[in-house]
N, C-alpha and C positions, 0 to 999 in steps of 0.2 A: 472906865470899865466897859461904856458899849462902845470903842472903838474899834474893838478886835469884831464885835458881830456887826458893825455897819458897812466895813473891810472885806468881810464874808458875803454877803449882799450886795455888794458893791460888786464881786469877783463871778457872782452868780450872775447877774446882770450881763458883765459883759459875754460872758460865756453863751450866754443863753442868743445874745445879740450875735455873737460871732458863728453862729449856727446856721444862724438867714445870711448873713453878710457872705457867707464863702459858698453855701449853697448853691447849688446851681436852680436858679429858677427858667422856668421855659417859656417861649415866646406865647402869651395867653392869649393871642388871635388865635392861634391853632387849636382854640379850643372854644365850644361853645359854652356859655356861662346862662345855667338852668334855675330853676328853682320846683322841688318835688311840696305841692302843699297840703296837707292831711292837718284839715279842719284848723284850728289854731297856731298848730307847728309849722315849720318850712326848714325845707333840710336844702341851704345850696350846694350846687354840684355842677363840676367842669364834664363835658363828655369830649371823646377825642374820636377821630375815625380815623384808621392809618392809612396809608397810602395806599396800600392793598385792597383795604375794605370799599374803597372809591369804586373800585372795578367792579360791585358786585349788589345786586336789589336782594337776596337771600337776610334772612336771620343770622345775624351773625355771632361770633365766642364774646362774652363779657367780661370785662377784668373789670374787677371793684378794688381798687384802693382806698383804704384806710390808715389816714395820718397819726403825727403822733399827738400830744398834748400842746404842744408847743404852735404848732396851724391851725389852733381854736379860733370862731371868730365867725361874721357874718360880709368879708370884704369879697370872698367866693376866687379868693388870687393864691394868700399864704399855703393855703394848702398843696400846693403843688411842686414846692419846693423842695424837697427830698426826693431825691429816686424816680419822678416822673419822666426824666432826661433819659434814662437808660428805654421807657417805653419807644420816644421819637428817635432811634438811633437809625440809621438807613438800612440796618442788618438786618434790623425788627419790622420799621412800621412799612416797609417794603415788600416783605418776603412772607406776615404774619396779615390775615385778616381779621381786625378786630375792632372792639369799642372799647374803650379807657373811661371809666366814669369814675372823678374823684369825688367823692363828696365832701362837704366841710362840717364838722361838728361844733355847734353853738359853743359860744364862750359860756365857763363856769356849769358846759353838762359833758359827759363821758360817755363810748361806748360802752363800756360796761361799768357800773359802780363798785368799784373794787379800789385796796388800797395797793398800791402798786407795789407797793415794799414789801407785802406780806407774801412768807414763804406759802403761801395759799389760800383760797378761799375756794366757797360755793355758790355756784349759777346761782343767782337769785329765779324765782317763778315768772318775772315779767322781763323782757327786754329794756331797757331803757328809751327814753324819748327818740334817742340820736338813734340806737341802732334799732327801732321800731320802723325809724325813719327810710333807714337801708336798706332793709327787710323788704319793705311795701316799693319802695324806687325800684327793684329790682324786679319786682313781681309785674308790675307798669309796663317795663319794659320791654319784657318778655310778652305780657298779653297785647301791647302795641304792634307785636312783629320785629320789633328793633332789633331785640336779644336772643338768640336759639337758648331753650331752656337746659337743654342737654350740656351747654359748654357756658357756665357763668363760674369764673374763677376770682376768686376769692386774695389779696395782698393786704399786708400790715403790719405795718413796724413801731414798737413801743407800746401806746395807747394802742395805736392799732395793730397790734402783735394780738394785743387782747381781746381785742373787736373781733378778728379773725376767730379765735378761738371760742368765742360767745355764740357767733353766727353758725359756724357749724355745730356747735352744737345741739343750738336750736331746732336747727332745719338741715341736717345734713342731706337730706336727698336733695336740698339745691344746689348743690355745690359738686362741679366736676374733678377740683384741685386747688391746696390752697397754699401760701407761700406766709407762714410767720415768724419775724423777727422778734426776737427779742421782749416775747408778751408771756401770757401766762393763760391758762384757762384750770378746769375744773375735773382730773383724773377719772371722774367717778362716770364721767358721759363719753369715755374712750369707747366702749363696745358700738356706741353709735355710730362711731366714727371709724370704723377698722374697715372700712374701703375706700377711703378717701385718700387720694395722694395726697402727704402734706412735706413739703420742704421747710424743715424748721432751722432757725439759725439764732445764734446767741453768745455773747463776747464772754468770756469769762473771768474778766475786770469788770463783769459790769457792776455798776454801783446802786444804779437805778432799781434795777429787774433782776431779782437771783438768778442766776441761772441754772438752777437748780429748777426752776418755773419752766423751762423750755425741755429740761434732761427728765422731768415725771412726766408729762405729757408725751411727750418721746417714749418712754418704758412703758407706761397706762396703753400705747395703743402699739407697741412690737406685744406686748403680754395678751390685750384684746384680738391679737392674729393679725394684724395691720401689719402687712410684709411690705407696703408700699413706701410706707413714711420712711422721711431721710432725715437725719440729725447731723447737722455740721459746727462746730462749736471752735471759738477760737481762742489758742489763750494768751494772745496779746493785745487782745483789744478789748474794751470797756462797750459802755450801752452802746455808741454810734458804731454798731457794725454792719448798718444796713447799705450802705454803697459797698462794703468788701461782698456782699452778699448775692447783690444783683450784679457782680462783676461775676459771679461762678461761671463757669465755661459749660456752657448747654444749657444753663437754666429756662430761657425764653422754650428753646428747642421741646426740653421736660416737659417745660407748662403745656405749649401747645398741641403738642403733639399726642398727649395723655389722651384715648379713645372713651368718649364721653360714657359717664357712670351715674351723671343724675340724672334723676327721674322728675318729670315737671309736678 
């Protein structure tokens, strides 16, 4: 009788494996490997500089990527294995001035504590460990000179679909524009958000993540006057929609191009 659930686990397993295996992960020299330390905690984090941004001693745009569940851990490499290949493309890290800071979220903590199945939930009052961690890395950076505070943009798929969604809500005057896959957040903190660009995306087989979680957040902030938000939804794909996603034509363009709306 548990041969059919070990079958199941067994099938989950490879699946989960074949995830990293086809990935494309990026050459991790091209990236500096940090650690953010706030007393007890230590949040690590790859940062990248494009090619462009070489040219330049200014403050420069921040792109925050947040991973999904699956890149948990403290080796400061996994996480860059989804979607960080479309940032080093020659179209982008050539033509766009920027910084790429991935951070990695501890094994066994979450950006946000939420159950990812559930057709919704509510922001809890505290941020969690990992995105406290985000939060303060990002504040750092900008008081160091590194980051112009005006242009810190915000990515995340899955887990960090939801990260995304957490952060802005928290703090939306830090955020110039944000890009989330496939995550969820909290309808009720849309009026916060109705100037924030946000490019949302979400497979309509997903299994994981309703997508019903990307299409209320979506309506919560066209109803809050948010004429800016884009909702793209697809329905032949499941949770892994985040490479059709960063394949959009103009998306890089979108991001950067967005004339800066937050306020330090």
């Amino acid at each position: 009788m548990y041969k059919p659930i070990l079958l199941s686990c067994l099938l989950a397993g490879i699946f989960l494996l074949s995830l990293h295996t086809f990935a494309q992960l990026p050459d991790t020299s091209l990236f500096e490997a940090r650690l953010h330390i706030e007393g007890n905690d230590t949040l690590p984090y790859r940062l990248y500089r494009s090619e462009k941004a070489e040219k330049t001693t200014e403050a420069l745009p921040l792109v925050v990527f947040l991973h999904g569940a699956g890149e948990r851990g403290n080796d400061n490499v996994v996480q860059l294995t989804h979607c960080i290949h479309f940032f080093l493309d020659d179209t982008i890290t050539k033509n766009y001035p920027f910084i790429l800071v991935v951070p990695q979220c501890p094994e066994g903590q979450r950006w946000v504590n939420t159950d990812w199945s559930l057709p919704e939930h509510q922001m809890e009052s505290e941020p969690t460990t990992a995105m406290h961690g985000v939060l303060a890395l990002i504040d750092s950076l900008v008081a160091n000179g590194t980051a112009d505070a005006k242009r810190v943009y915000l990515c995340g798929l899955s887990m960090g679909g939801f990260g995304v969604w957490d952060a802005l809500q928290r703090q939306p005057n830090k955020f110039a524009a944000a890009i989330a896959i496939c995550g969820g957040g909290d309808p009720t903190y849309a009026n916060s958000m109705k100037d924030i660009p946000i490019y949302i995306f979400h497979g309509m087989r997903d299994g994981v993540v309703m997508p019903s979680r990307s299409i209320k957040m979506y309506n919560a902030l066209r109803n809050a006057g948010n004429q800016k938000a884009l909702l793209v939804t697809y329905p032949e794909l499941g949770h892994e929609c985040w490479n059709k996603a960063f394949s959009t034509p103009g998306i890089f363009k979108w991001l950067f191009d967005i004339a800066p709306t937050a306020t330090p």
